[in-house]
N, C-alpha and C positions, 0 to 999 in steps of 0.2 A: 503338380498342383500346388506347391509350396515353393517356399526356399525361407529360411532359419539360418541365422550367424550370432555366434558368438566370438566377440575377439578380445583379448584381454588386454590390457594397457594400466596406465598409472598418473597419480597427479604429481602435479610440482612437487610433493616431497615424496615421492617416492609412493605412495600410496595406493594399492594393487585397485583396481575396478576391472568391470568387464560393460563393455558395450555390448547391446545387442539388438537386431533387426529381425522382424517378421514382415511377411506381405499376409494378406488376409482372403489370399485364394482360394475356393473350394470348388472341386467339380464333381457332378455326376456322373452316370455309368452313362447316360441321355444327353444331359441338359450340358451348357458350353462352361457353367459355372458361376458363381456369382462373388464378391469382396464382402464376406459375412462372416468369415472364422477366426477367432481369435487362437494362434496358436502358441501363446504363456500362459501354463499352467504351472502347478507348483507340490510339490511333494510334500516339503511345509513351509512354512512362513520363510526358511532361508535358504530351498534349495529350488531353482526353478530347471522347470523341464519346458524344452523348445520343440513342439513336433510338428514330424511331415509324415505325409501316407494317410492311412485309413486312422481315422479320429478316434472309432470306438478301441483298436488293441493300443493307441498310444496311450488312452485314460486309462486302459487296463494297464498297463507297462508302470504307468506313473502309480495306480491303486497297488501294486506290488512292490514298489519301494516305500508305501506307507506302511503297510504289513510287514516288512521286512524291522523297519525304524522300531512298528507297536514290539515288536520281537524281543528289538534289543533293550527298549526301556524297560522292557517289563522280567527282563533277568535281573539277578541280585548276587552284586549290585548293579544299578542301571549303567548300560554300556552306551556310550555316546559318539558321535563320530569325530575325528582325530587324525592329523596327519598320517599314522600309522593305518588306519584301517580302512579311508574314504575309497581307495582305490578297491580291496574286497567288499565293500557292501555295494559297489556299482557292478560289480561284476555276479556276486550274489545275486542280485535281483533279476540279472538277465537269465541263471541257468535256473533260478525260483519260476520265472515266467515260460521259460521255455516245459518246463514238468506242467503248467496248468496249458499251456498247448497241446502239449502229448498226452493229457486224461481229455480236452475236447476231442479231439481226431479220433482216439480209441474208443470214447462213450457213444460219440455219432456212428463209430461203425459196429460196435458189437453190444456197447450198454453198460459194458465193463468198462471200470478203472483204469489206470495206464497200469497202477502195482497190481490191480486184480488180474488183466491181460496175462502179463508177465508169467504170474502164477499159473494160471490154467494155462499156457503154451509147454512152461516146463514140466508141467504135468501131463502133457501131453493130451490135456482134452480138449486144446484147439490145433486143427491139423496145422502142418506149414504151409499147405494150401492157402489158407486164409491168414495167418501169422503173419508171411511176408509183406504181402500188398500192406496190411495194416502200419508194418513197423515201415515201409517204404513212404507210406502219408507222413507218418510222424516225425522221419528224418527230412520230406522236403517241407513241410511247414515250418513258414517262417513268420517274423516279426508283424508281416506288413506292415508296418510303420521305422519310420527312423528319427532317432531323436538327439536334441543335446541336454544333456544335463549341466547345471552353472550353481557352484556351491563354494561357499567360502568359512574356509578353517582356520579359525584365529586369525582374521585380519589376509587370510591368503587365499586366492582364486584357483578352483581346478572347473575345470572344464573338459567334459568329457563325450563323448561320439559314438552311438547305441547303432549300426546298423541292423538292418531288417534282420540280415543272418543271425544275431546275437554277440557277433564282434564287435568290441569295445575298446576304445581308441582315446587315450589321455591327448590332448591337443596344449601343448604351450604356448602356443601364438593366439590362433584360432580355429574355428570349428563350424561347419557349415551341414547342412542337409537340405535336401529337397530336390526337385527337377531341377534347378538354377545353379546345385553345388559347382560345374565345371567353368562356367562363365563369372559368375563370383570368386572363383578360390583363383581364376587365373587373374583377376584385378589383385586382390589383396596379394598375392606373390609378387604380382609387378610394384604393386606400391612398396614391395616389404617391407610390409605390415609383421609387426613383431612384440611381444609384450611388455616393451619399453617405451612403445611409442606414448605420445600423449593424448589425452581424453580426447583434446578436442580433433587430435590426428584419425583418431580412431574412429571419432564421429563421423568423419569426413571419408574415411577410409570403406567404413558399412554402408554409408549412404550412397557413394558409388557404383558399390558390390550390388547394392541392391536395384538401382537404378538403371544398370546395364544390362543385368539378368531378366529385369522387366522388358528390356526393349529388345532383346533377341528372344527368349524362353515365354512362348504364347502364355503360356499355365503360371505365370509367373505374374504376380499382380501389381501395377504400379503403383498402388497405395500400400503403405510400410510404418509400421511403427516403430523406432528407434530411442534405447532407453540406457540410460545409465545404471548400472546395478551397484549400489554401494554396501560392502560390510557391515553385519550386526553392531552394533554400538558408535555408529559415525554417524545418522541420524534418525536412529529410531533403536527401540530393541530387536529388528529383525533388518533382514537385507531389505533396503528400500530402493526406488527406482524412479528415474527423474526422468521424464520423455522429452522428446525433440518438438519440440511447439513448429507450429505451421510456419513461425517466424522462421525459426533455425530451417524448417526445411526449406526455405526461401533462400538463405543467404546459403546455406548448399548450391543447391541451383546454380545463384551467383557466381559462387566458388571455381563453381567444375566449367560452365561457361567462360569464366571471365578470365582463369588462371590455369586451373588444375587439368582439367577437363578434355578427354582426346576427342580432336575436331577432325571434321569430316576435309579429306584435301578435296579443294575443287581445279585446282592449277598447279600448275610445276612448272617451273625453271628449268631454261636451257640447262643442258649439260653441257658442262664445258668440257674443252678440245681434251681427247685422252683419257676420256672416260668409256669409251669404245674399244674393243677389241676387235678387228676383223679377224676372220675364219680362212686361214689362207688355202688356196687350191677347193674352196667346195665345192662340190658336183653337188649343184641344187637338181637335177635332173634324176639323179637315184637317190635321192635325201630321202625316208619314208616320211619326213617334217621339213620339207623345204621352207628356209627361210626369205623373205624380204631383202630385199639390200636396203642398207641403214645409210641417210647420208651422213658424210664423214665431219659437217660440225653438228651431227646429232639435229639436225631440225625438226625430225618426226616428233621428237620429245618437248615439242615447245607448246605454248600456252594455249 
């Protein structure tokens, strides 16, 4: 029902940013779906979260790395996020959400707590009769949602990859989710797309991603927002974000038509002499895949 990309890259002097594309797909359990979701939200003012899957655990995903952040300001003295520790507070927050999982699954089956559960099993006043099943829900409940997280540490990009399971994935290039991740992540590989590339490379490079994944991936929506994310103190006091104008997504278009862009073949050229191999002595007669005979200046192959 989605697809989400973040890819990182940099300007003329060197200057880290991150692009990134959403489509605005939503679907129901019924209905075929409609271009109404916005999927950037944001953790706070400089950290955004990009989600696919079920809307309401990704805002819960995201309201748990708020908690986690209220946590750390509020020690003494206040602890801040830092190249040293961006990587455990992503990872925090996934095993913090996975514990308010495992008290919903256990309160909807018995009323108890995930620690209260615990307790009365060990104590044996709930049999394993019913223990099991329970701790069986809790191990398969997952994310439903997947997400990207896009955070920048003194002037530097990480970006990082929430799957539903709860594994968490530091991405250096780029970082994709949703129904569209396989048809997206095989253009950027082909462009290799890499964190060096440049803005406007990158622009070009999501826009593709996105635009392709649209045209094979149903659930994939062909309207997309496409946005520059720049570093706290480069023009504003927080990460700000400059979008792709309908203009830019025009001369994209252009772009991928006119130059970039893989075209459909409608003709082919002879093949010239010696590009054929016959099959010598074949007994098309017990072939279980009998072949044709080809003639020998390739004419089949012509326009």
């Amino acid at each position: 029902m989605t697809l989400c990309i973040a890819a990182a890259c940099e300007d003329g002097r060197g200057r880290q940013r991150v692009v990134i594309g959403t489509d605005w797909r939503i679907s129901g359990s019924i209905a075929a779906g409609a271009d109404i979701q916005d999927k950037l939200y944001w953790i706070n003012d400089d950290i955004a979260v990009l989600i696919s899957g079920e809307v309401t655990r990704a805002v819960e995903l995201r309201d748990t790395y708020r908690k986690l952040l209220r946590s750390m300001e509020s020690k003494k003295p206040p602890q801040s996020l830092n190249h040293y520790n961006i990587r455990s507070f992503v990872s925090a927050g996934c095993r913090m959400y996975k514990r308010n999982l495992a008290d919903e699954v256990v309160t909807f089956a018995t009323g108890l707590t995930y620690e209260e559960f615990r307790k009365a099993v060990a104590k044996k006043e709930i049999p394993q009769s019913v223990a099991i099943p329970v701790y069986q829900k809790v191990e398969k409940q997952d994310f439903e949602c997947d997400v990207l997280i896009v955070a920048f540490i003194e002037d530097d990009q990480f970006i990082f990859q929430i799957e539903r399971s709860g594994h968490v994935e530091e991405c250096e290039n780029f970082g994709i989710v949703g129904e569209g991740t396989y048809m997206a992540e095989a253009f950027l590989y082909l462009r290799e797309h890499s964190s060096d590339c440049s803005v406007g490379l990158a622009l070009y490079d999501v826009w593709e991603a996105m635009k392709m994944s649209a045209t094979v991936v149903d659930s994939v929506s062909g309207e997309c927002t496409i946005d520059i994310l720049y570093p706290p103190g480069e023009r504003g006091a927080h990460v700000e974000a400059e979008s792709l104008s309908s203009e830019g997504h025009k001369f994209m278009l252009e772009m991928w038509k006119k130059r970039f862009g893989i075209r459909r073949v409608k003709s082919f050229p002879r093949l010239p002499k010696g590009s054929l191999e016959a099959e010598e002595d074949r007994d098309s007669s017990t072939s279980e895949h009998p072949m044709p005979p080809i003639a020998s200046d390739g004419s089949e192959f012509e326009d």
